[in-house]
Structure formats: C-alpha cells, structure tokens
PDB file of the backbone (N, CA, C, O) and the ligand in Angstrom, with CONECT records:
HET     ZN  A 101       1
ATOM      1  N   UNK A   1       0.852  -1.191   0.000  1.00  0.00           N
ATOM      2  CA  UNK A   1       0.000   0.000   0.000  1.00  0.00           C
ATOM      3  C   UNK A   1       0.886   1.238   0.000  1.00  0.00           C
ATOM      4  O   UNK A   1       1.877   1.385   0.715  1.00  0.00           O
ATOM      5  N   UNK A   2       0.340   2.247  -1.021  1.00  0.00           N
ATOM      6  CA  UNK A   2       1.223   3.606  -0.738  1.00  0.00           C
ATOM      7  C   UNK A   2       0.050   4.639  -0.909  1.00  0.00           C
ATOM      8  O   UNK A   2      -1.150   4.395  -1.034  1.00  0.00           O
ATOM      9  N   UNK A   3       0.595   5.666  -0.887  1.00  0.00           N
ATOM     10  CA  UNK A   3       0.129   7.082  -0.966  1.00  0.00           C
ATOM     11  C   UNK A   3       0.858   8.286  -1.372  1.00  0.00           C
ATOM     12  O   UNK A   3       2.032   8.297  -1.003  1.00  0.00           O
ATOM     13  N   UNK A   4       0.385   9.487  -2.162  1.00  0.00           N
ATOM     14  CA  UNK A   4       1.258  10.269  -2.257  1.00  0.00           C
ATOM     15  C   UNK A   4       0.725  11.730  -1.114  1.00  0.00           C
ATOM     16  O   UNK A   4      -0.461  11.838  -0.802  1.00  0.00           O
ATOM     17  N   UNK A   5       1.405  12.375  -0.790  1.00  0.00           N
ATOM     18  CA  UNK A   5       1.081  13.511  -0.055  1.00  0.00           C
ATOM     19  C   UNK A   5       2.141  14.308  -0.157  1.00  0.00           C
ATOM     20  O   UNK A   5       2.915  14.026  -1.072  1.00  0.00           O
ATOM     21  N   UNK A   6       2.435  15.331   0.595  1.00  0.00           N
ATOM     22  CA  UNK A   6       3.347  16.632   0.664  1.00  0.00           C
ATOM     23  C   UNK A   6       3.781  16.397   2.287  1.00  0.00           C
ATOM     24  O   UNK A   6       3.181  16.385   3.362  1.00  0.00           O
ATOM     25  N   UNK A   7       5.478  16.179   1.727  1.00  0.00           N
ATOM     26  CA  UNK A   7       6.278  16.336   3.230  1.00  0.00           C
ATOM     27  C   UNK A   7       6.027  17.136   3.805  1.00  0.00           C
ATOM     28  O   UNK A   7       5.837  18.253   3.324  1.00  0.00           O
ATOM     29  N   UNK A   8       5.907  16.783   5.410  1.00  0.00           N
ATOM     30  CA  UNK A   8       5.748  17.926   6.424  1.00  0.00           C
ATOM     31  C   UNK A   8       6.685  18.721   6.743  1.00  0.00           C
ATOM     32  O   UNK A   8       6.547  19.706   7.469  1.00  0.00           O
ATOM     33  N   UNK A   9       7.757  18.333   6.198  1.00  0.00           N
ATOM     34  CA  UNK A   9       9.476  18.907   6.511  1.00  0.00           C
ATOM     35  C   UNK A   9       9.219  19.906   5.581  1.00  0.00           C
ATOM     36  O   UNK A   9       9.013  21.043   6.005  1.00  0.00           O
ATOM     37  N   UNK A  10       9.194  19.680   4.369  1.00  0.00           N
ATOM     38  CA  UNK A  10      10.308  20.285   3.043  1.00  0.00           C
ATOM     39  C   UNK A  10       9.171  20.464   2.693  1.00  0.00           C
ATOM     40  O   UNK A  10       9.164  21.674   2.468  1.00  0.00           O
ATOM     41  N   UNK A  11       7.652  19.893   2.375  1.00  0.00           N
ATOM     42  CA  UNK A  11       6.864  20.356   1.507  1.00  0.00           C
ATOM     43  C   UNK A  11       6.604  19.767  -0.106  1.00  0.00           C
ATOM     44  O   UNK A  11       5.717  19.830  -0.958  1.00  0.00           O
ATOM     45  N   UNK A  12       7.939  19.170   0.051  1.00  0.00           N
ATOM     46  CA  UNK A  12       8.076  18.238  -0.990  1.00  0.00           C
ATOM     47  C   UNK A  12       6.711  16.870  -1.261  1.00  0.00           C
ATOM     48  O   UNK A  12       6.102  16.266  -0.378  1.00  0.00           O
ATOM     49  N   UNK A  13       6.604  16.755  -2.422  1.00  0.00           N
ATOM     50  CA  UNK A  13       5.361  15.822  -2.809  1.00  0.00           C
ATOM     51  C   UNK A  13       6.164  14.439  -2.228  1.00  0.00           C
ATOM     52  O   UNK A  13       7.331  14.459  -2.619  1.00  0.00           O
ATOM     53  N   UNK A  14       5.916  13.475  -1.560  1.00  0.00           N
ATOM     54  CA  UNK A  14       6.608  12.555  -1.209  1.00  0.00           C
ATOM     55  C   UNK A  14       5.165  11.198  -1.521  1.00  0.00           C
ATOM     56  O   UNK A  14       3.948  11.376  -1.482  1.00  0.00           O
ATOM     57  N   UNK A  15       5.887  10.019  -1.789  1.00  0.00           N
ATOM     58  CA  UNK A  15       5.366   8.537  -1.780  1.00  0.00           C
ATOM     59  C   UNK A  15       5.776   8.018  -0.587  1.00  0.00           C
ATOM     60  O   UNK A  15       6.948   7.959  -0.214  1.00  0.00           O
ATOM     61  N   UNK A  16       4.525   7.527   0.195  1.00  0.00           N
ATOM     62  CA  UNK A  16       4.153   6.942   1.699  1.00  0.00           C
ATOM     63  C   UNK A  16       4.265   5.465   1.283  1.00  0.00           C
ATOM     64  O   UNK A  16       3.086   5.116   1.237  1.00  0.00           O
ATOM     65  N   UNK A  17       4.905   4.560   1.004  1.00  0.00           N
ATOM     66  CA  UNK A  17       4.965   3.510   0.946  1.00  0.00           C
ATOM     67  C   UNK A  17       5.095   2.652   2.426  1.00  0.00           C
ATOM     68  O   UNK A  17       5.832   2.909   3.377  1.00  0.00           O
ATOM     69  N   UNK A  18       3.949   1.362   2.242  1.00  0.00           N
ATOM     70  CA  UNK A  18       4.005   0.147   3.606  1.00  0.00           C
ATOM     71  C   UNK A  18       5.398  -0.980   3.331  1.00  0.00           C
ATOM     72  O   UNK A  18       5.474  -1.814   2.429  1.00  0.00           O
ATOM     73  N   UNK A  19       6.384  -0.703   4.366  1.00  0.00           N
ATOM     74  CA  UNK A  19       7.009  -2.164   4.311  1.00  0.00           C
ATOM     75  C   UNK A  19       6.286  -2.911   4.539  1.00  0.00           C
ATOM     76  O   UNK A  19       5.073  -2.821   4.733  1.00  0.00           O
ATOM     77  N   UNK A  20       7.167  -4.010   4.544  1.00  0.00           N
ATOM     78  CA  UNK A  20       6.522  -5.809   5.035  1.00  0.00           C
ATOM     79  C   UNK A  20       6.335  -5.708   6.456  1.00  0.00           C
ATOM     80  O   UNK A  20       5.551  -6.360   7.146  1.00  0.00           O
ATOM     81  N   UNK A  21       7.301  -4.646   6.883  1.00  0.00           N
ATOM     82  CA  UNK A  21       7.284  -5.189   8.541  1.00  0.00           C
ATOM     83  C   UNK A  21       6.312  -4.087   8.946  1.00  0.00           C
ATOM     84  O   UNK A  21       6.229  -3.881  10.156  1.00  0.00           O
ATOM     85  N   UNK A  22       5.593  -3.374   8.165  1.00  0.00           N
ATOM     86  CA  UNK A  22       4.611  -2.559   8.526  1.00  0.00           C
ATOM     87  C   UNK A  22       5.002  -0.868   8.793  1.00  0.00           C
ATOM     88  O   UNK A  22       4.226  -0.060   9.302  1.00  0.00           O
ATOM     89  N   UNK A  23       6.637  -0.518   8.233  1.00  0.00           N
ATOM     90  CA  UNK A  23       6.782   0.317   9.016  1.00  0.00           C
ATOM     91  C   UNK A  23       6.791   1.181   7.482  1.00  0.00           C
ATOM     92  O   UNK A  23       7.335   0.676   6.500  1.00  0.00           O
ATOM     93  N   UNK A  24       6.107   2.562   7.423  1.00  0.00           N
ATOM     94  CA  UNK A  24       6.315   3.667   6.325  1.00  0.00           C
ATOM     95  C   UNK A  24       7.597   4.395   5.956  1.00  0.00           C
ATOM     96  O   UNK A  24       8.421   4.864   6.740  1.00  0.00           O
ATOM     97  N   UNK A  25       7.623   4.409   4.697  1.00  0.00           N
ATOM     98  CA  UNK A  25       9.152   5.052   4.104  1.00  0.00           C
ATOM     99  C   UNK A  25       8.787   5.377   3.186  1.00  0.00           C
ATOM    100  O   UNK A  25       8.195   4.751   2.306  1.00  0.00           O
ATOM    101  N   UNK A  26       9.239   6.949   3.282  1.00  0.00           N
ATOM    102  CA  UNK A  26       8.823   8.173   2.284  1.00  0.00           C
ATOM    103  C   UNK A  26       9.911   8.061   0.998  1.00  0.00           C
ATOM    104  O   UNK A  26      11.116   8.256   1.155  1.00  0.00           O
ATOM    105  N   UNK A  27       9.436   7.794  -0.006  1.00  0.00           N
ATOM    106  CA  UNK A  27      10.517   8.312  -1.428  1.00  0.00           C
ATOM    107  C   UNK A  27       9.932   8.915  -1.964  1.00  0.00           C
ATOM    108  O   UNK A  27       8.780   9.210  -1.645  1.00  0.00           O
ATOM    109  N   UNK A  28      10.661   9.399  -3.201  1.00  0.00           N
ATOM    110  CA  UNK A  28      10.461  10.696  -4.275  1.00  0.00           C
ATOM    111  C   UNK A  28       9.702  10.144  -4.923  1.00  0.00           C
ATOM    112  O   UNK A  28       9.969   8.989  -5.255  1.00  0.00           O
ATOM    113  N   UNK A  29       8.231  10.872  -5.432  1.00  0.00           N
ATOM    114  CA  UNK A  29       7.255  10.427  -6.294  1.00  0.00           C
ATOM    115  C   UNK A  29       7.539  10.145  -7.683  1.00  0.00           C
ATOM    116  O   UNK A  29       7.736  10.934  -8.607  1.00  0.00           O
ATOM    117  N   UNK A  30       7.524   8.744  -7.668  1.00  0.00           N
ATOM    118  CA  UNK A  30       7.590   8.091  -9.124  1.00  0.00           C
ATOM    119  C   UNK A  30       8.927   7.813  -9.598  1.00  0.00           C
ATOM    120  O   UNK A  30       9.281   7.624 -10.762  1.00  0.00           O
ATOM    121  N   UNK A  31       9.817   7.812  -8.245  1.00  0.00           N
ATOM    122  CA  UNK A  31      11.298   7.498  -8.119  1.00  0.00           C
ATOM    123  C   UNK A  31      11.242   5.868  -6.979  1.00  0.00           C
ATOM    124  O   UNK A  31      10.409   5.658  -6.098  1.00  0.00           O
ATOM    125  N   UNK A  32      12.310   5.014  -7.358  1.00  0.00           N
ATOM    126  CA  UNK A  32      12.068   4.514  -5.947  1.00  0.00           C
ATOM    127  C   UNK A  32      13.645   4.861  -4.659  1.00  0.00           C
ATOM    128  O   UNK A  32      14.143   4.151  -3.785  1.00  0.00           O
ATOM    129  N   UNK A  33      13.988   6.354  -5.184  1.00  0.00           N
ATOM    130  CA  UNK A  33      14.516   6.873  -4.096  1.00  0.00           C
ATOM    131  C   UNK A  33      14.505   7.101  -3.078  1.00  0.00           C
ATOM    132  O   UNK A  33      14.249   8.303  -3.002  1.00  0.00           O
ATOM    133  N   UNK A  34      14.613   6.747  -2.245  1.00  0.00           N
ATOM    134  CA  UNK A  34      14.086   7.247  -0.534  1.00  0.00           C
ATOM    135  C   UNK A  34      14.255   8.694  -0.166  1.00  0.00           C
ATOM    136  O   UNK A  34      15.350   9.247  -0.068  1.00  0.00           O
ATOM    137  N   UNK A  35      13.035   9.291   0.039  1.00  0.00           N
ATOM    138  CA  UNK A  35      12.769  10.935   0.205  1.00  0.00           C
ATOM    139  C   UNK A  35      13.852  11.725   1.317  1.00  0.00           C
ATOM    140  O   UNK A  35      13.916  11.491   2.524  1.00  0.00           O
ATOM    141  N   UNK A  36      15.014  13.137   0.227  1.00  0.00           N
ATOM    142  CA  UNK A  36      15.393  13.737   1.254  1.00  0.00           C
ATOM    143  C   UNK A  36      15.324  14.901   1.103  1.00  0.00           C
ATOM    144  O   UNK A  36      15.608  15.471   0.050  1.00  0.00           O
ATOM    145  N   UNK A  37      14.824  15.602   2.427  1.00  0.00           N
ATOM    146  CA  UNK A  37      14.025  16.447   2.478  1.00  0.00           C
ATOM    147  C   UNK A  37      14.588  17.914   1.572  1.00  0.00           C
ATOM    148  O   UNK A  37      15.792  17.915   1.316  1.00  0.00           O
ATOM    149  N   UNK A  38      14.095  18.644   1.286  1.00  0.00           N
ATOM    150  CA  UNK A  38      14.780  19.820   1.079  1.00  0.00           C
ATOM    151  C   UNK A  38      15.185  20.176  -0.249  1.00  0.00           C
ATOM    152  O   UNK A  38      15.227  21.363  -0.574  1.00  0.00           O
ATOM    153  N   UNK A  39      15.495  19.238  -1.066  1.00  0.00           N
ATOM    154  CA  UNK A  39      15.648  18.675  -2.901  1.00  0.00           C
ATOM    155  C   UNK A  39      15.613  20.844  -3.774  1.00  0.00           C
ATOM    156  O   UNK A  39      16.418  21.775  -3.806  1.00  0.00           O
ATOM    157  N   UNK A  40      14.337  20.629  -4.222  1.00  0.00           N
ATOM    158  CA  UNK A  40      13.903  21.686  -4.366  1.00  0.00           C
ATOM    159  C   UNK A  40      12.720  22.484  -4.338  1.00  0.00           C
ATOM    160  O   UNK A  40      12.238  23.160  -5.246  1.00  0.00           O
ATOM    161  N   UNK A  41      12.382  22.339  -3.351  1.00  0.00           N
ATOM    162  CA  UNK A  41      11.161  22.910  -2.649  1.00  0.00           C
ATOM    163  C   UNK A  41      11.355  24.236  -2.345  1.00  0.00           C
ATOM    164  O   UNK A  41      10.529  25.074  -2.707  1.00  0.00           O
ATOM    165  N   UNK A  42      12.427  24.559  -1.672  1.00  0.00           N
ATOM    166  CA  UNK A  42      12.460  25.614  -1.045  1.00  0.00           C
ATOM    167  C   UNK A  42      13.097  26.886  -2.270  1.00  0.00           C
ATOM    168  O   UNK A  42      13.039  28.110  -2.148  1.00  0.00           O
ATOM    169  N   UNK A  43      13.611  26.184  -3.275  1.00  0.00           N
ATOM    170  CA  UNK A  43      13.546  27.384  -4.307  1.00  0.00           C
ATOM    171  C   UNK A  43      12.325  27.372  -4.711  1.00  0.00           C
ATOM    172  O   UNK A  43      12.007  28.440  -5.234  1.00  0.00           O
ATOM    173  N   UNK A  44      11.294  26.390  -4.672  1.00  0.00           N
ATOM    174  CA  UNK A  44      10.015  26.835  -5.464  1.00  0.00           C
ATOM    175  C   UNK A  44       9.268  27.667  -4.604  1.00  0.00           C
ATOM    176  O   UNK A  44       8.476  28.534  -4.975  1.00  0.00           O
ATOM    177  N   UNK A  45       9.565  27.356  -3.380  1.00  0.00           N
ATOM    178  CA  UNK A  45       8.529  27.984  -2.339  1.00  0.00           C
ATOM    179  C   UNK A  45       9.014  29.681  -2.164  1.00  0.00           C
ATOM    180  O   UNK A  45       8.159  30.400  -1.646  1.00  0.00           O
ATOM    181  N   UNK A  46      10.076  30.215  -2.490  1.00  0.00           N
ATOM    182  CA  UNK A  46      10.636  31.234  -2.097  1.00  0.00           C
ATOM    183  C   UNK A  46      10.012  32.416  -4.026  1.00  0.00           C
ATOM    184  O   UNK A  46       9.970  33.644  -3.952  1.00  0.00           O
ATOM    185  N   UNK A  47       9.830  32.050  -4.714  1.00  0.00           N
ATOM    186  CA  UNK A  47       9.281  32.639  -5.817  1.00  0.00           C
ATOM    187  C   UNK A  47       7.880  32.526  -5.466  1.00  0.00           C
ATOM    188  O   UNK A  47       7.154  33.510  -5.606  1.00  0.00           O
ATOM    189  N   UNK A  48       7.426  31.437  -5.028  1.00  0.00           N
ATOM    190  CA  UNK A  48       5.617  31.743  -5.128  1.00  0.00           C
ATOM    191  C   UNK A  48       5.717  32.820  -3.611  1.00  0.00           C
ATOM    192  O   UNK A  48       4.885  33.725  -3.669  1.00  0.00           O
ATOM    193  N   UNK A  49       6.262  32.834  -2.803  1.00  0.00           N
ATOM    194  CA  UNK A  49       5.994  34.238  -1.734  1.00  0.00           C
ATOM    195  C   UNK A  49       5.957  34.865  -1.889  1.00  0.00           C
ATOM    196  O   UNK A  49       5.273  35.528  -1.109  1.00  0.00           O
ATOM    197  N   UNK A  50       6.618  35.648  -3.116  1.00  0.00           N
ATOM    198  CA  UNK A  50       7.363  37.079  -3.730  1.00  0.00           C
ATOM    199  C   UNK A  50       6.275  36.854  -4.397  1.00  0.00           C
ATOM    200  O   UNK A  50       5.698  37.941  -4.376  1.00  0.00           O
ATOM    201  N   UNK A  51       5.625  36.110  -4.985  1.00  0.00           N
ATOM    202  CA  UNK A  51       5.016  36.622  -6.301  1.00  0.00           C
ATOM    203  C   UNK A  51       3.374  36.804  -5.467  1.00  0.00           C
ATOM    204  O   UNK A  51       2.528  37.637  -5.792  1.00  0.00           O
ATOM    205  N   UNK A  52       3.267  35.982  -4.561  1.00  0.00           N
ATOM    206  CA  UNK A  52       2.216  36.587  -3.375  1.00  0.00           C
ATOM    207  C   UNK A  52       2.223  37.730  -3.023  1.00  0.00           C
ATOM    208  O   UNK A  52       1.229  38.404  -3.291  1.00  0.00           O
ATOM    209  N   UNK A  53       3.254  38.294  -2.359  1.00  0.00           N
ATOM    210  CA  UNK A  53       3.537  39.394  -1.899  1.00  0.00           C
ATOM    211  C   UNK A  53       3.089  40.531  -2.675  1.00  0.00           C
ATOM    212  O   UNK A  53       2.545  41.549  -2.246  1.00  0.00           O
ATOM    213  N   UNK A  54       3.504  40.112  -4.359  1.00  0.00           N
ATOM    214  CA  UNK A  54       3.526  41.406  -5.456  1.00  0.00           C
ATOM    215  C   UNK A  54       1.620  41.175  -5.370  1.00  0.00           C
ATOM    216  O   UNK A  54       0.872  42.124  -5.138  1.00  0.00           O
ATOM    217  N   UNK A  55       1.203  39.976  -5.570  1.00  0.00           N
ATOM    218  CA  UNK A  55      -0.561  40.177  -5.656  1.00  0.00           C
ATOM    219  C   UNK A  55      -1.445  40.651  -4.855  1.00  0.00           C
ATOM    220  O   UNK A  55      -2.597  41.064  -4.988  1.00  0.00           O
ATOM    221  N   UNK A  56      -0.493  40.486  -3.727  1.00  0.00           N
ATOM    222  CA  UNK A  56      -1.291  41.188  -2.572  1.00  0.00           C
ATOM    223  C   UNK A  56      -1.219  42.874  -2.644  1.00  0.00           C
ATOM    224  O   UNK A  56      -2.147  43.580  -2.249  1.00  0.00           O
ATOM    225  N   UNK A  57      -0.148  43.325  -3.130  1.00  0.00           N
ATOM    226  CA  UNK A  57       0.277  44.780  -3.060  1.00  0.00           C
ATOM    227  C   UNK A  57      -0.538  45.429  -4.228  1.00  0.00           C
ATOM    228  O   UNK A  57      -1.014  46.558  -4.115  1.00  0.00           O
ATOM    229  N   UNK A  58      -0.683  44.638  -5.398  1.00  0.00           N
ATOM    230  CA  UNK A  58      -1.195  45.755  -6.383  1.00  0.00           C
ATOM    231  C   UNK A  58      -2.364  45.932  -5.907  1.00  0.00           C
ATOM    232  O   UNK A  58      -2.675  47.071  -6.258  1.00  0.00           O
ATOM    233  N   UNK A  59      -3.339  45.410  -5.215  1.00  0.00           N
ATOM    234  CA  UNK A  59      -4.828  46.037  -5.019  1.00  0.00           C
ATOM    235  C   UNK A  59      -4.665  46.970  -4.063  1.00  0.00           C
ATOM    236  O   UNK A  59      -5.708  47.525  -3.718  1.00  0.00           O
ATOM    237  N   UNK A  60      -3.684  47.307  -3.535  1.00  0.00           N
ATOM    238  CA  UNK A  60      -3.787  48.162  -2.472  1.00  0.00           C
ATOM    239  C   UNK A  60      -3.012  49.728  -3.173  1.00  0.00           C
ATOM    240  O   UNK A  60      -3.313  50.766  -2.584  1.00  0.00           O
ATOM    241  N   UNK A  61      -2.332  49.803  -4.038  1.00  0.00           N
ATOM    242  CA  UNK A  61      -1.609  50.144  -5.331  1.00  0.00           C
ATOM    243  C   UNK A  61      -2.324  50.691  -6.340  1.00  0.00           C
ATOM    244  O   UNK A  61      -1.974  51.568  -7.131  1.00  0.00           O
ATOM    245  N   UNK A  62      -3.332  50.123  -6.258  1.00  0.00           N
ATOM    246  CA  UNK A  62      -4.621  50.650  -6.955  1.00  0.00           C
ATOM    247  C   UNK A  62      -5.061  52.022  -7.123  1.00  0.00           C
ATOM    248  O   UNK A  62      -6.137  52.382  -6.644  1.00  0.00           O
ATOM    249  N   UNK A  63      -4.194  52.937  -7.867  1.00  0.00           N
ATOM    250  CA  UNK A  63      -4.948  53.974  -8.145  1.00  0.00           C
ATOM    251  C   UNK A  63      -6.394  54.485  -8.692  1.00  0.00           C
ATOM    252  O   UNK A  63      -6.910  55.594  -8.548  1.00  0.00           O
ATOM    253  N   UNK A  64      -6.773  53.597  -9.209  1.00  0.00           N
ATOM    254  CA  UNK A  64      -7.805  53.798  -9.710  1.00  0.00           C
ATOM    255  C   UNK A  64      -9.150  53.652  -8.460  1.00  0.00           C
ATOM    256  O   UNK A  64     -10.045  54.478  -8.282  1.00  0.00           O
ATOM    257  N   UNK A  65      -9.018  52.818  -7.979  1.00  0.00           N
ATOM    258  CA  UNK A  65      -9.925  52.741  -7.254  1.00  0.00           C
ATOM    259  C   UNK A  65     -10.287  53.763  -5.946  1.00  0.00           C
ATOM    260  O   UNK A  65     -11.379  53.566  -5.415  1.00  0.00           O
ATOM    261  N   UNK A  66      -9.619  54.607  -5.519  1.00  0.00           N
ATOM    262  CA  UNK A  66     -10.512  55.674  -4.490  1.00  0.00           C
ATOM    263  C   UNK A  66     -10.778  56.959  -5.558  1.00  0.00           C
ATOM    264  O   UNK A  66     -11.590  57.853  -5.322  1.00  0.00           O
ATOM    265  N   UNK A  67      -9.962  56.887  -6.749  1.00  0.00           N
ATOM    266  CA  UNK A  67     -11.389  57.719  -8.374  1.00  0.00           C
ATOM    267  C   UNK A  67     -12.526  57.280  -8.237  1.00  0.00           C
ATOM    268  O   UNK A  67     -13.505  57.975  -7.964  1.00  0.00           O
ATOM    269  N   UNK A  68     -12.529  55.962  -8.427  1.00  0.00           N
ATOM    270  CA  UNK A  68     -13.777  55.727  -8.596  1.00  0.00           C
ATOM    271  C   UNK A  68     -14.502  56.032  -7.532  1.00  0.00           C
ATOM    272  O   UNK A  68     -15.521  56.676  -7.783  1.00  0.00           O
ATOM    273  N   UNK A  69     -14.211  55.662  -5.942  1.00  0.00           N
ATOM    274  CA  UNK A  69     -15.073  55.906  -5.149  1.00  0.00           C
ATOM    275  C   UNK A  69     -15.762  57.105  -5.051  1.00  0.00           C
ATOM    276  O   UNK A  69     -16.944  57.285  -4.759  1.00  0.00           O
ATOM    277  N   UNK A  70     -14.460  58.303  -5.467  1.00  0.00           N
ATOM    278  CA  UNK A  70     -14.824  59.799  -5.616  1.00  0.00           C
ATOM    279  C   UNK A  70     -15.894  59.884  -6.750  1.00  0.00           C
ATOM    280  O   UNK A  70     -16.947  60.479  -6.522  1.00  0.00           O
ATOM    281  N   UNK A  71     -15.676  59.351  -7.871  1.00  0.00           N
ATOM    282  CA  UNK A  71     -16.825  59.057  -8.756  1.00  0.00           C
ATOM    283  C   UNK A  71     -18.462  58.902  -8.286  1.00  0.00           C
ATOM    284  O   UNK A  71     -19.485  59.490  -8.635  1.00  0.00           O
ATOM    285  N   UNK A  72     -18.236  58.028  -7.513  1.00  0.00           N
ATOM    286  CA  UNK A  72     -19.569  57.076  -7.028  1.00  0.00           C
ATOM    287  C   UNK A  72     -20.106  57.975  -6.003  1.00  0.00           C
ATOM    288  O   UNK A  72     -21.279  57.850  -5.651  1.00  0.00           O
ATOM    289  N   UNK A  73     -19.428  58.771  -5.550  1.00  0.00           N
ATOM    290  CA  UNK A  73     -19.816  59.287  -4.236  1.00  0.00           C
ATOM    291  C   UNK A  73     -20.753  61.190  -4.818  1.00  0.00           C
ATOM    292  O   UNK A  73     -21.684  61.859  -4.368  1.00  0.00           O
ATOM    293  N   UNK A  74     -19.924  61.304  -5.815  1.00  0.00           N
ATOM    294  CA  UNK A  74     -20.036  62.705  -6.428  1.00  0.00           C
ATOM    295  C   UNK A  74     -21.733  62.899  -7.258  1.00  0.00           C
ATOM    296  O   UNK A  74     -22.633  63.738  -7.250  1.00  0.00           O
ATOM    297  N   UNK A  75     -21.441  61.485  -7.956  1.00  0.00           N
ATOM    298  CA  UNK A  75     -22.848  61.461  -8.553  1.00  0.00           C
ATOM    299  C   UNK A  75     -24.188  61.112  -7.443  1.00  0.00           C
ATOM    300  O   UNK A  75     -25.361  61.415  -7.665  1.00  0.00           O
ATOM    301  N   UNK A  76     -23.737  60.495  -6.375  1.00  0.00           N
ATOM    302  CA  UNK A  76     -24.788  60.412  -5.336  1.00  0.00           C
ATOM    303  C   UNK A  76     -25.028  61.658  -4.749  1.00  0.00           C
ATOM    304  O   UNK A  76     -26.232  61.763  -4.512  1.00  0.00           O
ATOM    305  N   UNK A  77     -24.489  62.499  -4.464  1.00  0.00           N
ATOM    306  CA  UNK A  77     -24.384  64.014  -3.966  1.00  0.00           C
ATOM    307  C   UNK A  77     -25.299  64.631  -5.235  1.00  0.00           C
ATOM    308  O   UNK A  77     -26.484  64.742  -4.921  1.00  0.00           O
ATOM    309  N   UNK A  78     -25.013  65.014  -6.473  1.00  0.00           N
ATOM    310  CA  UNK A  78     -25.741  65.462  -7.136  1.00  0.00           C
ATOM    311  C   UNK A  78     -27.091  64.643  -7.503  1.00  0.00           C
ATOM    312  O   UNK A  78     -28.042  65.293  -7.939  1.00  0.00           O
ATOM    313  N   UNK A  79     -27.191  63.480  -7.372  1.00  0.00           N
ATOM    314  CA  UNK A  79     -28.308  62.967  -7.437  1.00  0.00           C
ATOM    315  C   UNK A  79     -29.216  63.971  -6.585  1.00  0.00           C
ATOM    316  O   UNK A  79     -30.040  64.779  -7.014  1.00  0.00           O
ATOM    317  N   UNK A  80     -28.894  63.740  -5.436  1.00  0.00           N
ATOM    318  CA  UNK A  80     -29.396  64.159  -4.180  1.00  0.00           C
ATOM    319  C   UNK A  80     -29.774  65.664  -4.259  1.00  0.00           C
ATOM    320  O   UNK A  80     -30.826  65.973  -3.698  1.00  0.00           O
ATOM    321  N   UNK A  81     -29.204  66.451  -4.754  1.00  0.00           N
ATOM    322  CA  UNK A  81     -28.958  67.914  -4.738  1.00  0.00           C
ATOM    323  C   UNK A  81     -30.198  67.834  -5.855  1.00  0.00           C
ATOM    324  O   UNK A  81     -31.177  68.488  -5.496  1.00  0.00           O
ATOM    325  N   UNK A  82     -30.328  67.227  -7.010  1.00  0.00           N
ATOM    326  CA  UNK A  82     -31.362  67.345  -8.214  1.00  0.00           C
ATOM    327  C   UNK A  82     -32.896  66.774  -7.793  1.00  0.00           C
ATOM    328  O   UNK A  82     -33.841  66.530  -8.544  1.00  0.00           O
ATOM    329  N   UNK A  83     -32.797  66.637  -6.188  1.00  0.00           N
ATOM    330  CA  UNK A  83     -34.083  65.655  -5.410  1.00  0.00           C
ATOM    331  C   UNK A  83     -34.493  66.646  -4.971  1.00  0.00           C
ATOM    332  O   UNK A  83     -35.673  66.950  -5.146  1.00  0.00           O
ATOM    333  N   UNK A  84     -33.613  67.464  -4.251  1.00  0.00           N
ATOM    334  CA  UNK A  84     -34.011  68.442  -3.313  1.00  0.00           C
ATOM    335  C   UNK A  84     -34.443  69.581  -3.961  1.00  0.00           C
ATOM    336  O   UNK A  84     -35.531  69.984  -3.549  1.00  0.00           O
ATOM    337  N   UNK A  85     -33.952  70.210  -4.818  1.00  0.00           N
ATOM    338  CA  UNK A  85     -33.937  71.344  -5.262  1.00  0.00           C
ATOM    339  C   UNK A  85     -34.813  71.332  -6.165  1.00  0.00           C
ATOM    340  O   UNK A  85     -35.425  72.401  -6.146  1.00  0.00           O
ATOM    341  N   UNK A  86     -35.232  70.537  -7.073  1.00  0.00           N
ATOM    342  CA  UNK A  86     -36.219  70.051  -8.331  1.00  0.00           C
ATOM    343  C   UNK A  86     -37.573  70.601  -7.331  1.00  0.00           C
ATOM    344  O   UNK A  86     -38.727  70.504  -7.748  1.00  0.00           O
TER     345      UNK A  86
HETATM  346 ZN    ZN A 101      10.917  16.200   3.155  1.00  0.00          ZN2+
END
C-alpha cells in the first residue's frame, strides 16, 4: 500500500509507501529513491511568496480605485442635490 502527499518537513510531494514489517518510508514520487528532504522545494517555495507578496500589493496600489469611489460618491451628492432642489 502507498500514498502520495506533501512532506511535512520540506513540503516536498513525497510517496508513503508500507514495508513488510509494517513500518512507512517516504521516497520521491515516481522514483524509488528514498525521500530527502529539502531537494527543491524551497527554491520553489521562495518565488511563489514574492510573487504573493507582489498580488497582494497591487490592489492596495490601486490607483484607480478611491477615483472611482470619488466618482460614485459625487454622482450620489448630485443625485441628491437634483431631489431636493427640483
Ligand atoms: Zn521532506
């Protein structure tokens, strides 16, 4: 019996394989290497942060968006002003 999952160490995709004597041993998926930790995970993991980081920042970066609010807010004011005064 095996399984594949993601090392808890490294993060790495690892194969959960059953010995005979019942005891589990992690190798490299679709290798029958025995899993060590650290391979290259941690260069993959260090680009998807940064590139998090950059997705998280542009909405906040967002020039456009408190225009628009000024937009949205300006035409509700004159709405309002063309209620009253009409
Ligand atoms: Zn590992």
């Amino acid at each position: 019996m095996s399984y594949i999952k993601n090392c808890k160490i490294c993060g790495q995709r690892i194969s959960l394989r059953e010995m005979s004597h019942g005891q589990w041993v992690a190798f490299d998926v679709n290798t029958d290497k025995p899993h060590k930790h650290g391979k290259s995970s941690r260069k993959k993991a260090g680009p998807k942060i940064q590139s998090n980081q950059i997705d998280r920042e542009s909405p906040t970066n967002n020039d456009g968006f408190p225009t628009g609010q000024t937009v949205v807010i300006a035409v509700v004011v004159i709405g309002l002003l063309f209620f009253f005064f009409s």
